[in-house]
C-alpha positions as CSV (number, residue, x, y, z in Angstrom):
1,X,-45.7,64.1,29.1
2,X,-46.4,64.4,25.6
3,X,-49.0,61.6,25.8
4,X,-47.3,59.0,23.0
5,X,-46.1,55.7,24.9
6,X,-44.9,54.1,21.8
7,X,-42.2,56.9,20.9
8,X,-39.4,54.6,22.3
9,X,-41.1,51.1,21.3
10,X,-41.3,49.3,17.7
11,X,-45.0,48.5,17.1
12,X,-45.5,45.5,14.6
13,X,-48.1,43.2,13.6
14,X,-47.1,39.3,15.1
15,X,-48.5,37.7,12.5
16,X,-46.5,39.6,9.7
17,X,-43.2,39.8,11.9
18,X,-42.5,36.6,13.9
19,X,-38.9,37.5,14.6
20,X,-40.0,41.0,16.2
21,X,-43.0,39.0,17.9
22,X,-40.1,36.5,19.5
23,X,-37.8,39.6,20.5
24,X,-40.7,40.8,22.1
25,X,-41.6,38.0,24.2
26,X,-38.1,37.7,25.4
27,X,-38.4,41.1,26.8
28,X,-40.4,39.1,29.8
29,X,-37.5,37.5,32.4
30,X,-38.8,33.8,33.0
31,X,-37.8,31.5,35.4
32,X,-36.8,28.2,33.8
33,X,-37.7,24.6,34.2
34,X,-36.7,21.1,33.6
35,X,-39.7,18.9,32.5
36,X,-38.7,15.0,33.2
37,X,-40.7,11.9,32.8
38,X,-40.6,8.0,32.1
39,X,-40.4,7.7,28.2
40,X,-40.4,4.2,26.2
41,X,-36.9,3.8,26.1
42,X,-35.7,5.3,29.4
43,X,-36.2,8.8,30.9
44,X,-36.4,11.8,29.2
45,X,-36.3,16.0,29.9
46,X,-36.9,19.0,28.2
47,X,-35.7,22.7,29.3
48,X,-38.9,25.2,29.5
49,X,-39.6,28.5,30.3
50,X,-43.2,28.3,29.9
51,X,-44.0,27.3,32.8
52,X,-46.8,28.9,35.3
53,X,-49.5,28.1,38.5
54,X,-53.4,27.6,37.3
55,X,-54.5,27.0,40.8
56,X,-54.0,26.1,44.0
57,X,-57.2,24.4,44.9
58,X,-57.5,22.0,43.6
59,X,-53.1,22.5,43.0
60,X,-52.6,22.8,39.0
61,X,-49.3,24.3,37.2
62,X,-49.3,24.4,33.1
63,X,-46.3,24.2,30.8
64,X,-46.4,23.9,26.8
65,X,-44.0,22.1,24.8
66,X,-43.3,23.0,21.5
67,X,-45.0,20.7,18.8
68,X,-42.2,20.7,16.2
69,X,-40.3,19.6,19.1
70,X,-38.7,15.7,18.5
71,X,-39.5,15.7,22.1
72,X,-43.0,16.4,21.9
73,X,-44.8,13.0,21.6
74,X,-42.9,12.0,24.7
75,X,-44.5,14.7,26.8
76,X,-48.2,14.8,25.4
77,X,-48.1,10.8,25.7
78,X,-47.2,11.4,29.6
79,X,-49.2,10.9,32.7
80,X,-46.3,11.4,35.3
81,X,-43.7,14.0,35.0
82,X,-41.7,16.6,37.5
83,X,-41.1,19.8,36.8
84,X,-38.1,21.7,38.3
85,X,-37.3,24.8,38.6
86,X,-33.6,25.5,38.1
87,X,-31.7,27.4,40.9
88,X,-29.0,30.1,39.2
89,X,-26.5,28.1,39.4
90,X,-27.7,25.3,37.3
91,X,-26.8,26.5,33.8
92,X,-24.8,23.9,32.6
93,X,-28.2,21.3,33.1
94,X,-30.5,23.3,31.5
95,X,-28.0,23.5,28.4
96,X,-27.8,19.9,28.2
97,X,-32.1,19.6,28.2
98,X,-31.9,22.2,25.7
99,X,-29.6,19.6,23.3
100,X,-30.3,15.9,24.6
101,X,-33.4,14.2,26.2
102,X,-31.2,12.2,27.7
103,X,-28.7,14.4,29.4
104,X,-29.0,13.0,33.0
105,X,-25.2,12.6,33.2
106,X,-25.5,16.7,33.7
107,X,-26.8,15.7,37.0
108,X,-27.7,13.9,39.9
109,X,-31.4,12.5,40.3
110,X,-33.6,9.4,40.4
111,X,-36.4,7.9,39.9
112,X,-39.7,8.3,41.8
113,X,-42.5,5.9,42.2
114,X,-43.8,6.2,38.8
115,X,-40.3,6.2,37.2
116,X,-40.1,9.9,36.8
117,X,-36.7,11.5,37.1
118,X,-36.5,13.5,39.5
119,X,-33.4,16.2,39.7
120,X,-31.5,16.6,42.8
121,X,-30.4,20.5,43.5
122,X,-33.9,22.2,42.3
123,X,-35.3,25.2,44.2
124,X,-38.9,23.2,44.3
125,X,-40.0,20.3,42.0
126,X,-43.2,19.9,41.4
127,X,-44.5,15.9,40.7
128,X,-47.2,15.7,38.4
129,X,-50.6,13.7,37.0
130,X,-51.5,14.9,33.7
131,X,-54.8,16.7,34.1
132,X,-55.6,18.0,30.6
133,X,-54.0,19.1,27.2
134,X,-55.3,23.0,25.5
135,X,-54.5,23.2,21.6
136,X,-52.5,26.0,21.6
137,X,-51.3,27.1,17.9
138,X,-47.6,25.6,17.6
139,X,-47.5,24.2,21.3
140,X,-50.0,22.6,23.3
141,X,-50.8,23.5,27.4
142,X,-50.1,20.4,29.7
143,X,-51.7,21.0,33.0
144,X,-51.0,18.9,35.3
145,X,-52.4,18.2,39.2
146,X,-49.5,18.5,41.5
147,X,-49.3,15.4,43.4
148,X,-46.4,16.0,45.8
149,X,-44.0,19.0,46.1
150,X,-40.7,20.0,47.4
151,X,-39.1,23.8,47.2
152,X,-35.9,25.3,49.1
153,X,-34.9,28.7,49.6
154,X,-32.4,29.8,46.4
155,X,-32.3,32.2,43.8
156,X,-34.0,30.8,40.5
157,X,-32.2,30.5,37.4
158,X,-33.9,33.4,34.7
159,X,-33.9,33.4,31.1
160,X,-34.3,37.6,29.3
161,X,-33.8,38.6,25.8
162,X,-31.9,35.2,24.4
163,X,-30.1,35.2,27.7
164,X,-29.4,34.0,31.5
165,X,-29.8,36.7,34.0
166,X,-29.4,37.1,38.0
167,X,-31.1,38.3,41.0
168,X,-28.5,39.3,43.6
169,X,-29.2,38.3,46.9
């Protein structure tokens, strides 16, 4: 060992080189989610990979929408949502939350209790009560308390480096 770790990596500052930062970011695989809820005008979702547990007692998960997002105001504004977590073969809906809110016709689902969409076909869904929002530069952190849950066995749908990638089982 020669004792420099960096000889194979680019080393940049992130707030001089966005682009690199991003590339870098996408290095980490990430499971990815649909976020649904109950808008004004009907129901809404959003694709996101920036999902992730906070706790278990008392049970919180966080996700952060992107402020620039048209989206956005839809999601802060929400007190019930579901968050699903995609199973690998479920490209084709996160593709259409990634263009439309509206893009339920990619799937099968319907509405909870509180009018939240919920997606049929997940690995686990998790139904949420807005907890708190975190200012978080060009997003904000929703955590939310997990008010009911629901999971099967699968193999999640992953998101590396600007692209979907597989376990094999």
């Amino acid at each position: 060992m020669d004792g420099d770790l960096s000889h194979s990596m680019q080393t940049f500052d992130p707030a001089e080189d966005s682009r690199a930062f991003r590339e870098a970011l996408g290095s980490f695989a990430t499971g990815v989610t649909v976020v649904t809820a109950q808008g004004p005008d009907g129901p809404v979702g959003i694709t996101a990979s920036s999902f992730a547990s906070v706790s278990l007692d008392p049970p919180l998960v966080l996700w952060s929408p992107q402020k620039s997002s048209r989206r956005f105001p839809l999601f802060r504004d929400a007190r019930h949502y579901a968050i699903h977590v995609l199973d690998g073969h479920q490209q084709d809906i996160c593709r259409a939350f990634t263009r439309e809110a509206n893009a339920f016709h990619a799937c099968d689902w319907a509405e909870d209790a509180n009018g939240v969409p919920q997606i049929a076909g997940c690995l686990a869904r998790y139904d949420c009560t807005q907890e708190i929002t975190h200012d978080a530069g060009d997003h904000l952190i929703i955590i939310g308390r997990v008010t009911s849950a629901a999971f099967r066995p699968g193999l999640p749908l992953l998101f590396q480096g600007g692209r979907f990638v597989s376990l094999k089982g």
